[in-house]
CHARMM-style PDB file with segment names, atoms N, HN, CA, C and O in Angstrom:
ATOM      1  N   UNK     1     216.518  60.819 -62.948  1.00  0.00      PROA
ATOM      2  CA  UNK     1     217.522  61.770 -62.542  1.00  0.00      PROA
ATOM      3  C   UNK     1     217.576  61.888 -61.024  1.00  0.00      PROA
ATOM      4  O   UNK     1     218.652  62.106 -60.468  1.00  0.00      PROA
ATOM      5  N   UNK     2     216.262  61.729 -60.233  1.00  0.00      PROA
ATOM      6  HN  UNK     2     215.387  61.553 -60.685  1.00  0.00      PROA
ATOM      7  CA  UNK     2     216.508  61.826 -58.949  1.00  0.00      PROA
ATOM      8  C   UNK     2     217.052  60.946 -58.119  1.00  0.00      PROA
ATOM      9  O   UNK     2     217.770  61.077 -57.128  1.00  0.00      PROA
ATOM     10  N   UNK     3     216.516  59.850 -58.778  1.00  0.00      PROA
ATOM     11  HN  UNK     3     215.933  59.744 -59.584  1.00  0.00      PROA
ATOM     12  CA  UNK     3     217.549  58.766 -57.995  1.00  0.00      PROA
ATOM     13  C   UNK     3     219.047  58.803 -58.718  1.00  0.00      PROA
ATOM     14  O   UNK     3     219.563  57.751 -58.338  1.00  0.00      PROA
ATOM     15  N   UNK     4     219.518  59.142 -59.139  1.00  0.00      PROA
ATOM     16  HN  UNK     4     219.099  59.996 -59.448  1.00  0.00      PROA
ATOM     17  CA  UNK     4     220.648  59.861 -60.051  1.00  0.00      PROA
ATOM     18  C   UNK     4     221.504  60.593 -58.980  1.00  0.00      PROA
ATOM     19  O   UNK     4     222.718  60.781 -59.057  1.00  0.00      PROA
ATOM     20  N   UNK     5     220.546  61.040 -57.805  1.00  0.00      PROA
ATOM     21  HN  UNK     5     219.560  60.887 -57.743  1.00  0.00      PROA
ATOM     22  CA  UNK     5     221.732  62.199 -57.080  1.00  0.00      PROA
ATOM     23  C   UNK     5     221.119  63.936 -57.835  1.00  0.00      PROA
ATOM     24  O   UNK     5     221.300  65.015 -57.271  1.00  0.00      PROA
ATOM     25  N   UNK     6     220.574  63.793 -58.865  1.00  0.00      PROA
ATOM     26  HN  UNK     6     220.427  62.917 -59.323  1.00  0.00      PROA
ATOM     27  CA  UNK     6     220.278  65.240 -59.199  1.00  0.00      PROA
ATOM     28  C   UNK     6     219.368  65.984 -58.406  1.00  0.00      PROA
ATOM     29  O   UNK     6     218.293  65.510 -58.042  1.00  0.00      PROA
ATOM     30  N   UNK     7     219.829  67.364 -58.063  1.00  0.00      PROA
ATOM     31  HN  UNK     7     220.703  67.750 -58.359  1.00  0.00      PROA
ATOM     32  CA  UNK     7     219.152  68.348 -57.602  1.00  0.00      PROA
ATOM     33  C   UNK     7     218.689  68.965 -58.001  1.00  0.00      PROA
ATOM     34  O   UNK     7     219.038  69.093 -59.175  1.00  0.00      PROA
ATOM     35  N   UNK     8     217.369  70.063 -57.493  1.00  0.00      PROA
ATOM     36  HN  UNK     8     217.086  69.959 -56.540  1.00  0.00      PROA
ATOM     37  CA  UNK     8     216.928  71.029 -58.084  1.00  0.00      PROA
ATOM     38  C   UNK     8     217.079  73.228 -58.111  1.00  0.00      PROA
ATOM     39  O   UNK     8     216.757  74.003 -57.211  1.00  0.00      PROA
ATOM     40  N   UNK     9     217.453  73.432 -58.990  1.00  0.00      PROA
ATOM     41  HN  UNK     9     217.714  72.803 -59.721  1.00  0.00      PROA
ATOM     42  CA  UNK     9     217.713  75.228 -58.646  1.00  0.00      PROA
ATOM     43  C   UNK     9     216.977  75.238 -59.520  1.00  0.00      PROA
ATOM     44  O   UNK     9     217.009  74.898 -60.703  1.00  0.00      PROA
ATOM     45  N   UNK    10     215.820  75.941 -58.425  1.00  0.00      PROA
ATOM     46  HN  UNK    10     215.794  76.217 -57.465  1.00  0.00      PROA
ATOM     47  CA  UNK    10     214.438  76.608 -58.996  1.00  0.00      PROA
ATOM     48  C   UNK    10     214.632  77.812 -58.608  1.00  0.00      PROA
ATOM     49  O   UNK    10     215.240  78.222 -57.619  1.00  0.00      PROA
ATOM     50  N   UNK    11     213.922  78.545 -59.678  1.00  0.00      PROA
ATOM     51  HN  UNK    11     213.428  78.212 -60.481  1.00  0.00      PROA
ATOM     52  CA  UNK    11     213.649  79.686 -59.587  1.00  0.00      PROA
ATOM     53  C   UNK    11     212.199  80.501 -59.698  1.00  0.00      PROA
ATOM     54  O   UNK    11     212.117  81.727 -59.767  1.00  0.00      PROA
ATOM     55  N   UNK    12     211.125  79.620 -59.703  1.00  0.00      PROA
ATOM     56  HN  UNK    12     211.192  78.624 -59.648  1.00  0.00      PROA
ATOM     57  CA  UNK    12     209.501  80.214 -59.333  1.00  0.00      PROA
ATOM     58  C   UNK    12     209.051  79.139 -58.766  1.00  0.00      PROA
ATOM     59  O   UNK    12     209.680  78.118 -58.488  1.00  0.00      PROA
ATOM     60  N   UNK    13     207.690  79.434 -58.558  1.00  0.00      PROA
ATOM     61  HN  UNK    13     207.178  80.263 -58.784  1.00  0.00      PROA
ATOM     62  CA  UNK    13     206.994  78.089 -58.056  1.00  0.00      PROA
ATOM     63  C   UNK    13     206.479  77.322 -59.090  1.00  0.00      PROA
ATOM     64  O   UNK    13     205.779  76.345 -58.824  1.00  0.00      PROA
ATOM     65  N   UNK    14     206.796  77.715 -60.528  1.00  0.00      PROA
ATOM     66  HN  UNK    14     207.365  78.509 -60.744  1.00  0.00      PROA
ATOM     67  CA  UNK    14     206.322  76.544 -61.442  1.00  0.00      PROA
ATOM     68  C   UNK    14     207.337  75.502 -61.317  1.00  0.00      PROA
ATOM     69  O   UNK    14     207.051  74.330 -61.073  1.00  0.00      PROA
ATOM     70  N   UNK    15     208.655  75.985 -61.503  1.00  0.00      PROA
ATOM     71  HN  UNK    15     208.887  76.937 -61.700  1.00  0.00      PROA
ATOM     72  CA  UNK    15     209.951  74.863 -61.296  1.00  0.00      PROA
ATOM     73  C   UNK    15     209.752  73.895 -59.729  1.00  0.00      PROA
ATOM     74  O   UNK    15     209.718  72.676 -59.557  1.00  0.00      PROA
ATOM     75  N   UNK    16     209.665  74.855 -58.914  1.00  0.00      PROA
ATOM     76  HN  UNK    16     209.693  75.845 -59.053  1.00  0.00      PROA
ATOM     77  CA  UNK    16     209.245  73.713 -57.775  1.00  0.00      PROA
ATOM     78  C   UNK    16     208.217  72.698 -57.898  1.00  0.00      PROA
ATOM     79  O   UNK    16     208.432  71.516 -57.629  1.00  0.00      PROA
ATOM     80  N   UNK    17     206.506  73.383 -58.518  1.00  0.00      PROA
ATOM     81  HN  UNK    17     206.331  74.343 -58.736  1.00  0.00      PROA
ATOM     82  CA  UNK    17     205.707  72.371 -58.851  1.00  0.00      PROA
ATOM     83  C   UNK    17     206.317  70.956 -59.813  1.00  0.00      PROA
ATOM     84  O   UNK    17     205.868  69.811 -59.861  1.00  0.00      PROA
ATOM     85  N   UNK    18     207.078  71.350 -60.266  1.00  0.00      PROA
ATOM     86  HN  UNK    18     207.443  72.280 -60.226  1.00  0.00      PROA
ATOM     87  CA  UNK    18     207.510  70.374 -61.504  1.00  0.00      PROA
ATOM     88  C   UNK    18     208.037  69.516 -60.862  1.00  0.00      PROA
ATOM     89  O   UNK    18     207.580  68.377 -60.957  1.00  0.00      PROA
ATOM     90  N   UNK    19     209.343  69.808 -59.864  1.00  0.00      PROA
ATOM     91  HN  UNK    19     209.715  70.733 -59.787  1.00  0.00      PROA
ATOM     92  CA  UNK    19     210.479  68.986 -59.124  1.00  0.00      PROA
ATOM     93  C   UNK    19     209.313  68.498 -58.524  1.00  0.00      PROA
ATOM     94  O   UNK    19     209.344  67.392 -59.064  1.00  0.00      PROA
ATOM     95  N   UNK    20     208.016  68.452 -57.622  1.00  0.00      PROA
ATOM     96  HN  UNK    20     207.991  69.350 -57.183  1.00  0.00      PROA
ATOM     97  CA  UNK    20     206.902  67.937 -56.581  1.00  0.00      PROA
ATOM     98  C   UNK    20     206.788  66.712 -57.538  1.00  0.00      PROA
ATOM     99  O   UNK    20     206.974  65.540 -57.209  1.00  0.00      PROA
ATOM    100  N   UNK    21     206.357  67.305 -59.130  1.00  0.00      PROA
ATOM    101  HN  UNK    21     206.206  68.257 -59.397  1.00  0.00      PROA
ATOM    102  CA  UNK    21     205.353  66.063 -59.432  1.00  0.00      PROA
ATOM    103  C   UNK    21     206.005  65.202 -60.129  1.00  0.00      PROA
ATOM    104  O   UNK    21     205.545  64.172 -60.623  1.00  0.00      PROA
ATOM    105  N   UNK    22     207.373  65.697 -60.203  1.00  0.00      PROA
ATOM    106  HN  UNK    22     207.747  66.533 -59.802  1.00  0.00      PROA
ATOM    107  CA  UNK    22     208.633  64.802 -61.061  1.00  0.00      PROA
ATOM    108  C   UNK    22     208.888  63.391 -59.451  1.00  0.00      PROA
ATOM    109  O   UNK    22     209.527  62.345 -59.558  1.00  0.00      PROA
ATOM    110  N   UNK    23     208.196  63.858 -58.231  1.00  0.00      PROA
ATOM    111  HN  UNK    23     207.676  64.709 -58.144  1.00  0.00      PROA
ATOM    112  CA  UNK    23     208.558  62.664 -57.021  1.00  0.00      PROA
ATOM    113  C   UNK    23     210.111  63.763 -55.855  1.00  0.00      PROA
ATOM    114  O   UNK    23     210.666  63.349 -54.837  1.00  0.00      PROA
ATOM    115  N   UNK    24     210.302  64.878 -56.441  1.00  0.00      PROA
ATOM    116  HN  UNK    24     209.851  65.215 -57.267  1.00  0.00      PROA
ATOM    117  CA  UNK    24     211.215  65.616 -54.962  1.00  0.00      PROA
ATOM    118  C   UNK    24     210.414  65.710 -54.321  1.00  0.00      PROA
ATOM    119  O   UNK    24     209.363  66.191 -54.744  1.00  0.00      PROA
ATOM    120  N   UNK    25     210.565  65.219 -52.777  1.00  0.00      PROA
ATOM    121  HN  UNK    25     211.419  64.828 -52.433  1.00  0.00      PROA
ATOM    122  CA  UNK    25     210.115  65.452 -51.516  1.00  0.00      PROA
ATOM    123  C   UNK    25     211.035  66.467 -50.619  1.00  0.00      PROA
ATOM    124  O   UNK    25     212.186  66.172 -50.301  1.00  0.00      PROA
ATOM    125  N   UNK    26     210.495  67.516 -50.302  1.00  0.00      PROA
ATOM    126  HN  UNK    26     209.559  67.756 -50.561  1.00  0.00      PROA
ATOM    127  CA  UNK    26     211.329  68.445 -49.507  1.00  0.00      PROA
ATOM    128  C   UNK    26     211.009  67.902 -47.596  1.00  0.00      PROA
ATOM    129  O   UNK    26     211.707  68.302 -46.664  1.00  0.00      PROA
ATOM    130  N   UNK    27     209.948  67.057 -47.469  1.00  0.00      PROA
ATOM    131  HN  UNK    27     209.381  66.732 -48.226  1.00  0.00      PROA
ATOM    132  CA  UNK    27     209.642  66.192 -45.970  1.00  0.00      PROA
ATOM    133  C   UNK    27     211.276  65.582 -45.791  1.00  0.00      PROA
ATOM    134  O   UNK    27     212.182  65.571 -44.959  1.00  0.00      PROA
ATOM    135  N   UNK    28     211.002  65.146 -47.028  1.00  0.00      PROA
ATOM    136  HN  UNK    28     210.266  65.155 -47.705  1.00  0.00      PROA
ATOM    137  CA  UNK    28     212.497  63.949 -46.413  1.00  0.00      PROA
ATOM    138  C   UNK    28     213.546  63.525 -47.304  1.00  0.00      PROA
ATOM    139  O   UNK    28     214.082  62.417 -47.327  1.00  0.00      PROA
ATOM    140  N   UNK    29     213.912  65.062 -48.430  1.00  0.00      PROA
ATOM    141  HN  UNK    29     213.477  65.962 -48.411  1.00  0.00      PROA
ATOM    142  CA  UNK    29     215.417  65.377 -48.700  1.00  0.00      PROA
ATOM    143  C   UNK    29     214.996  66.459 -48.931  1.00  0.00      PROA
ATOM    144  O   UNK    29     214.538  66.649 -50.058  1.00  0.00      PROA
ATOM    145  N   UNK    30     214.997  67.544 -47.965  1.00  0.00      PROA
ATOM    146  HN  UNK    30     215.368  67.390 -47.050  1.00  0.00      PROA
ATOM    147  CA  UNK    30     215.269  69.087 -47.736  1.00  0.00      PROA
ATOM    148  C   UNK    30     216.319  69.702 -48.752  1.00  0.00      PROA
ATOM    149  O   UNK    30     216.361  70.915 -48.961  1.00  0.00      PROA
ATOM    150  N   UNK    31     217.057  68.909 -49.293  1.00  0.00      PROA
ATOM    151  HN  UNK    31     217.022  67.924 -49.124  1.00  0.00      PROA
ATOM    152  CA  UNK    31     218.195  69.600 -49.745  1.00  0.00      PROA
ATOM    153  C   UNK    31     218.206  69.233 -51.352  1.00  0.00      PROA
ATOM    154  O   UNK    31     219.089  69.597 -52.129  1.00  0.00      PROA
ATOM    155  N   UNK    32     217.069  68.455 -51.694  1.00  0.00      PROA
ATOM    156  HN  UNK    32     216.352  68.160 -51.063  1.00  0.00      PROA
ATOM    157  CA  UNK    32     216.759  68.493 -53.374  1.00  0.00      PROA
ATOM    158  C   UNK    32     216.520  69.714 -54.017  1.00  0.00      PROA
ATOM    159  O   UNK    32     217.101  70.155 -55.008  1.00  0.00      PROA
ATOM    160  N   UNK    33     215.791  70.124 -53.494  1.00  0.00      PROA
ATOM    161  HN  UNK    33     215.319  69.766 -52.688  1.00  0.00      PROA
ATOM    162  CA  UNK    33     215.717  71.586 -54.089  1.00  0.00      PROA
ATOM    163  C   UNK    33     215.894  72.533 -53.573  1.00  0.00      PROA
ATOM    164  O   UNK    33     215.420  72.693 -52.448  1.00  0.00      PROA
ATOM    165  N   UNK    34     216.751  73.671 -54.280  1.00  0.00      PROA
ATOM    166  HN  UNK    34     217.136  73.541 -55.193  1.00  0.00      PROA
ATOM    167  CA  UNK    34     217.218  74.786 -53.834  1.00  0.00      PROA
ATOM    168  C   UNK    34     216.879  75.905 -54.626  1.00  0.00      PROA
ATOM    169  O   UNK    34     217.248  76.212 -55.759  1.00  0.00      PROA
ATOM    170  N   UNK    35     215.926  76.598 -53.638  1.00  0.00      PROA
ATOM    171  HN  UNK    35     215.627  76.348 -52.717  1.00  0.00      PROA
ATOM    172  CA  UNK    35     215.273  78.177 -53.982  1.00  0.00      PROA
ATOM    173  C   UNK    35     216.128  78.782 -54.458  1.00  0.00      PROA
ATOM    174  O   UNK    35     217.235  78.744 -53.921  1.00  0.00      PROA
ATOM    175  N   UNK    36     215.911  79.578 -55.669  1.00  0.00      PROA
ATOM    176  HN  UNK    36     215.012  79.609 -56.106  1.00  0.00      PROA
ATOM    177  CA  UNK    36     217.255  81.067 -56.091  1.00  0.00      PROA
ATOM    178  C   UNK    36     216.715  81.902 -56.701  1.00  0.00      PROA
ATOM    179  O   UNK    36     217.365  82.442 -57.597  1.00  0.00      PROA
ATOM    180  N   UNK    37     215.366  82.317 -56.463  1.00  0.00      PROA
ATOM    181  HN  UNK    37     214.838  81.878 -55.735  1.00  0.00      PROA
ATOM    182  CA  UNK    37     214.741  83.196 -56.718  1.00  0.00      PROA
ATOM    183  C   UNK    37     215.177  84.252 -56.511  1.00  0.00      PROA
ATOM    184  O   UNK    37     215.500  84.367 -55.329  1.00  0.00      PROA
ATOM    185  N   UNK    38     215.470  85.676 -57.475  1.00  0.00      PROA
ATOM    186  HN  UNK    38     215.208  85.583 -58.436  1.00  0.00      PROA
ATOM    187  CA  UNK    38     215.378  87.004 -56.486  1.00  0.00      PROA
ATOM    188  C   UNK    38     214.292  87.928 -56.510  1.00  0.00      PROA
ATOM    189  O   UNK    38     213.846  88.882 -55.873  1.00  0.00      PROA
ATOM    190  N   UNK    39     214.052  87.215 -57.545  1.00  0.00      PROA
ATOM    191  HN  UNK    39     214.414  86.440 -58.062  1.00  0.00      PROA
ATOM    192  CA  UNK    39     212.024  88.159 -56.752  1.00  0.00      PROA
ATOM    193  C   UNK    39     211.170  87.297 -56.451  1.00  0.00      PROA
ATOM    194  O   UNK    39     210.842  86.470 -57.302  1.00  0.00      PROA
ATOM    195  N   UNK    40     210.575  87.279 -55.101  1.00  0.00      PROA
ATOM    196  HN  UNK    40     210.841  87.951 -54.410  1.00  0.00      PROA
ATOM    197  CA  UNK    40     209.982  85.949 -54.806  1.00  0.00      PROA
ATOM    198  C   UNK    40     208.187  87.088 -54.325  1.00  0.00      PROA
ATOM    199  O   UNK    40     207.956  88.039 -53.578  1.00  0.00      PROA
ATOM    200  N   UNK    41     207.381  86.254 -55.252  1.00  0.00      PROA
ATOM    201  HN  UNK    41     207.569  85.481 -55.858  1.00  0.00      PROA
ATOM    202  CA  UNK    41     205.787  87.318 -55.012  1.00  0.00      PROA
ATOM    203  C   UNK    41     205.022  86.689 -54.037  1.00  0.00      PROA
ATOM    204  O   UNK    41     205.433  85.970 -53.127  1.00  0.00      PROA
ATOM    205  N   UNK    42     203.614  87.088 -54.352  1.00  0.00      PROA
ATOM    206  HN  UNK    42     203.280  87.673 -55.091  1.00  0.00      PROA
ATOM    207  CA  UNK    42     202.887  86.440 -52.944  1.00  0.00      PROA
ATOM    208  C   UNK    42     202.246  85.069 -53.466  1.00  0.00      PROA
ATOM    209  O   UNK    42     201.716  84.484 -52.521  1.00  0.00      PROA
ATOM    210  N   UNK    43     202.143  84.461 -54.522  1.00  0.00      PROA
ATOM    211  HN  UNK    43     202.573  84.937 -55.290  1.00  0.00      PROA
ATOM    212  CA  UNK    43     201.449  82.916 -55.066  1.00  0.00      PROA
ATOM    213  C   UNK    43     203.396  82.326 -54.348  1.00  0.00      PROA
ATOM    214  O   UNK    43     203.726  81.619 -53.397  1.00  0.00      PROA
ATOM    215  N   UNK    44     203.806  82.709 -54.890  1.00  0.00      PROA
ATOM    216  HN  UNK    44     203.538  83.284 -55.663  1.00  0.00      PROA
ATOM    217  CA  UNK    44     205.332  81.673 -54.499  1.00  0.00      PROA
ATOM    218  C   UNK    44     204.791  81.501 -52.645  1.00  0.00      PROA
ATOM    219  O   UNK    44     204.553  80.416 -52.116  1.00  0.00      PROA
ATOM    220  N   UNK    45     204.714  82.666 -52.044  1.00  0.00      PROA
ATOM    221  HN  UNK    45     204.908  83.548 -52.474  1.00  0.00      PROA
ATOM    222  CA  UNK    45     205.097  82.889 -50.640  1.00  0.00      PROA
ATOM    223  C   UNK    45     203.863  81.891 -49.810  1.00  0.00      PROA
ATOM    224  O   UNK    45     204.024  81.134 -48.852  1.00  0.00      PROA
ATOM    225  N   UNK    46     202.606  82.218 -50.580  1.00  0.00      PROA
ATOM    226  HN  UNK    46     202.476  82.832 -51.358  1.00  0.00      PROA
ATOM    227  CA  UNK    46     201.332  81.032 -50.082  1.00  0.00      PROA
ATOM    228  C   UNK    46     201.774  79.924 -50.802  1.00  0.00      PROA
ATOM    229  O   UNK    46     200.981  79.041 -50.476  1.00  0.00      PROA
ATOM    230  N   UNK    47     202.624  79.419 -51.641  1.00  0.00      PROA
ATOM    231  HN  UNK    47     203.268  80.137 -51.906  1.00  0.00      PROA
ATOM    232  CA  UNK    47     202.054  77.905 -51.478  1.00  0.00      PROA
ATOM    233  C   UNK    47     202.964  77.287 -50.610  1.00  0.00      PROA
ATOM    234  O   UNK    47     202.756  76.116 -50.294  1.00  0.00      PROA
ATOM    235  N   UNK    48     203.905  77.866 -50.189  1.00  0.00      PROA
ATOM    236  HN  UNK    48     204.075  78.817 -50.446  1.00  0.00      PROA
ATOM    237  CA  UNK    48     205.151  77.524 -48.772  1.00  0.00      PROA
ATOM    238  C   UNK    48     203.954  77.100 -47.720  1.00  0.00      PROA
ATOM    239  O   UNK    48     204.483  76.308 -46.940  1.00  0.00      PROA
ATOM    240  N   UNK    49     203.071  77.216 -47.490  1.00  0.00      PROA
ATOM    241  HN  UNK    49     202.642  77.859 -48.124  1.00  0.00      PROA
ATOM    242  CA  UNK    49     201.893  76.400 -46.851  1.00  0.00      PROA
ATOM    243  C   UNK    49     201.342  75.415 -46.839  1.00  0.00      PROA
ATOM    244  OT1 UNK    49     200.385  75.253 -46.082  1.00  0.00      PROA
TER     245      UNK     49
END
């Protein structure tokens, strides 16, 4: 799917972990995945590290 052109709308940091180990790189296509969280806690906010 990613080489497909598909993107990601995540909404916790499990969906992001997934898009990581599915091969999205946010280094070098920033724009695969897109945050849409509206409650974002403090495990989401540390692993942005």
């Amino acid at each position: 799917m990613r080489a497909q052109g598909v993107k990601v709308d995540s909404v916790s940091l499990g969906e992001i972990e997934r898009a990581l180990a599915a091969g999205y790189d946010p280094q070098t296509c920033p724009d695969d995945i897109v945050f849409t969280a509206d409650v974002i806690d403090a495990a989401t906010l540390g692993a942005r590290q």
